[in-house]
VMD Tcl script that draws the C-alpha trace (Angstrom):
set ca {
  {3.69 -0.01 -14.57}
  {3.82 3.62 -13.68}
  {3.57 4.94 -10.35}
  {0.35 5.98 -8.35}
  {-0.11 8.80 -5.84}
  {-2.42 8.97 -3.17}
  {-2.96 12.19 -0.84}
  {-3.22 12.09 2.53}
  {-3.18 14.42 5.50}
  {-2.23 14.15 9.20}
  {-5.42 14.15 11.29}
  {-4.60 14.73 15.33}
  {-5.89 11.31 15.44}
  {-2.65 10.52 13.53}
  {-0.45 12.14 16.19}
  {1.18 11.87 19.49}
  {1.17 14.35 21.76}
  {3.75 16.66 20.35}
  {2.12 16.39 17.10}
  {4.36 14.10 15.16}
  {2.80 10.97 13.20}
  {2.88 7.76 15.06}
  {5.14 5.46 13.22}
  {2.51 2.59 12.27}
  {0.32 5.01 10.44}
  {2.49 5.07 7.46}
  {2.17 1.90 7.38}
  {-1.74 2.74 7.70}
  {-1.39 5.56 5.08}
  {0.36 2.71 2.53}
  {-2.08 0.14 2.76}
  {-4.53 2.60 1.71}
  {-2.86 4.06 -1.25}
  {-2.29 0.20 -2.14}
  {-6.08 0.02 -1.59}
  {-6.84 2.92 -3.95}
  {-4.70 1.92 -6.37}
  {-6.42 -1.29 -7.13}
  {-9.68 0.72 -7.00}
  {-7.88 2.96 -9.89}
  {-7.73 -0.45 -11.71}
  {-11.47 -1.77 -11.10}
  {-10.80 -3.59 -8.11}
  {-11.53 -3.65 -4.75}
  {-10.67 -5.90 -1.67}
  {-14.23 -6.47 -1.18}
  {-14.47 -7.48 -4.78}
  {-11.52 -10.16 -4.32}
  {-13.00 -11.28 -0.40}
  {-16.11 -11.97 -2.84}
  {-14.11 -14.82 -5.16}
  {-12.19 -16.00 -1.98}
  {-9.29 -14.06 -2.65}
  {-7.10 -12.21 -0.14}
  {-4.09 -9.53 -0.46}
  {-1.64 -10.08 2.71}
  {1.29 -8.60 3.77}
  {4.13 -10.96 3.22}
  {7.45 -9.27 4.20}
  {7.59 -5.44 4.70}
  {10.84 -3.72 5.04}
  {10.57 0.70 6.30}
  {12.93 2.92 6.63}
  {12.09 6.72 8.53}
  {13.53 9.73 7.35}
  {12.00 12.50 8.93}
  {8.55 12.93 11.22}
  {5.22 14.02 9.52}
  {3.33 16.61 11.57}
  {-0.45 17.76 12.31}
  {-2.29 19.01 9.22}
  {0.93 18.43 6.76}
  {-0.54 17.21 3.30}
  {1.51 13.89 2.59}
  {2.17 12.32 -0.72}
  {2.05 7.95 -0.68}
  {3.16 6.52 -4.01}
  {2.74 2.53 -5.04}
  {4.62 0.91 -7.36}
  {4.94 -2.59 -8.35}
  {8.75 -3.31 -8.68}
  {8.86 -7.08 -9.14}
  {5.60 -9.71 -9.78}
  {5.54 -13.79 -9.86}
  {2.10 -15.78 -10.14}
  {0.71 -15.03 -6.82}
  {3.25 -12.29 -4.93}
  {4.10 -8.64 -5.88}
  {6.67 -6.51 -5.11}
  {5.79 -2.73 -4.10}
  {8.30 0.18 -3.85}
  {6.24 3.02 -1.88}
  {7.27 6.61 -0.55}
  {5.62 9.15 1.83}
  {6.56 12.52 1.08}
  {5.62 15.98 2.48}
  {6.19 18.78 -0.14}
  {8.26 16.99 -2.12}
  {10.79 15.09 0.87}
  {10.94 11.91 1.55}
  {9.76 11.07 4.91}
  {9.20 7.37 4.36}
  {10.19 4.39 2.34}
  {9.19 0.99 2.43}
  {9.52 -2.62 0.28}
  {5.93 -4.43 0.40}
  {5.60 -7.47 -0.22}
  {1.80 -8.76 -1.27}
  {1.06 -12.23 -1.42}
  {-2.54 -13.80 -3.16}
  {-3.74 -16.38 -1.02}
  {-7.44 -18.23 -0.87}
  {-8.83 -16.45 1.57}
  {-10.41 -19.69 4.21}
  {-7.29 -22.07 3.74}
  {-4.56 -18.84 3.90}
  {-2.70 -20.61 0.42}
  {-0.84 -19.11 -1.96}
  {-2.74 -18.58 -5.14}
  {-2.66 -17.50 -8.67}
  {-3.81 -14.13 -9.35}
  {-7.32 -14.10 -10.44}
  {-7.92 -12.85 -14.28}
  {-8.72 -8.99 -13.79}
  {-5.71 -8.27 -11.74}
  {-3.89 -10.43 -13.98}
  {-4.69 -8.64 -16.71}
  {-3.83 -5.31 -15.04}
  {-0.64 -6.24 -13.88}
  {-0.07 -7.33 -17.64}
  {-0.54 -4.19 -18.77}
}
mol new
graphics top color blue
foreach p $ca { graphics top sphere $p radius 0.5 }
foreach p [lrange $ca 0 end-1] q [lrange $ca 1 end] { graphics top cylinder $p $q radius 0.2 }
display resetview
């Protein structure tokens, strides 16, 4: 499966006082490129809350390169790396012009979404991570 991109930029809302992102925002910035990536597919979380589905976080591994400022335009890439029946594997970057600033290991797991159980994934993102 090929990668996706997603732009972003730094908002002062995104900042400290000197300007420099706040570390849990890339975290922010990823889970909304993973967002718009299943959108890309004809998903949406709303669409899997609806069947009782949730995506969660399972293990999450980041390492920080360098600091994203105010107003830089950032780069956030997702791609799937590894998949079993109800867990996949992401690989995803945040760049600025090209350098990496960010990279992180995300681990999603599919779990019914009142008992918090793993769970198969449901046909259409089956079918997309098929593909």
């Amino acid at each position: 499966m090929s990668a996706f991109t997603f732009p972003v930029r730094v908002y002062i809302e995104d900042t400290d006082a000197g300007g420099i992102v706040y570390y849990v925002n890339y975290l922010k910035y990823m889970e909304r490129a993973r967002s718009e990536w299943l959108r890309q597919h004809g998903l949406t979380q709303q669409g899997l809350f609806d069947t009782g589905i949730q995506l969660v976080v399972h293990r999450l591994e980041c390492r920080y390169a360098k600091p994203a400022r105010l107003d830089d335009e950032l780069d956030v890439s997702v791609e799937v790396v590894d998949r079993s029946a109800c867990r996949l594997s992401f690989h995803q970057q945040v760049t600025a012009r090209g350098e990496p600033l960010c990279d992180a290991s995300v681990d999603i797991a599919c779990v019914e979404s009142t008992r918090l159980r793993p769970v198969r994934w449901p046909p259409a993102l089956a079918t997309v991570l098929r593909e």
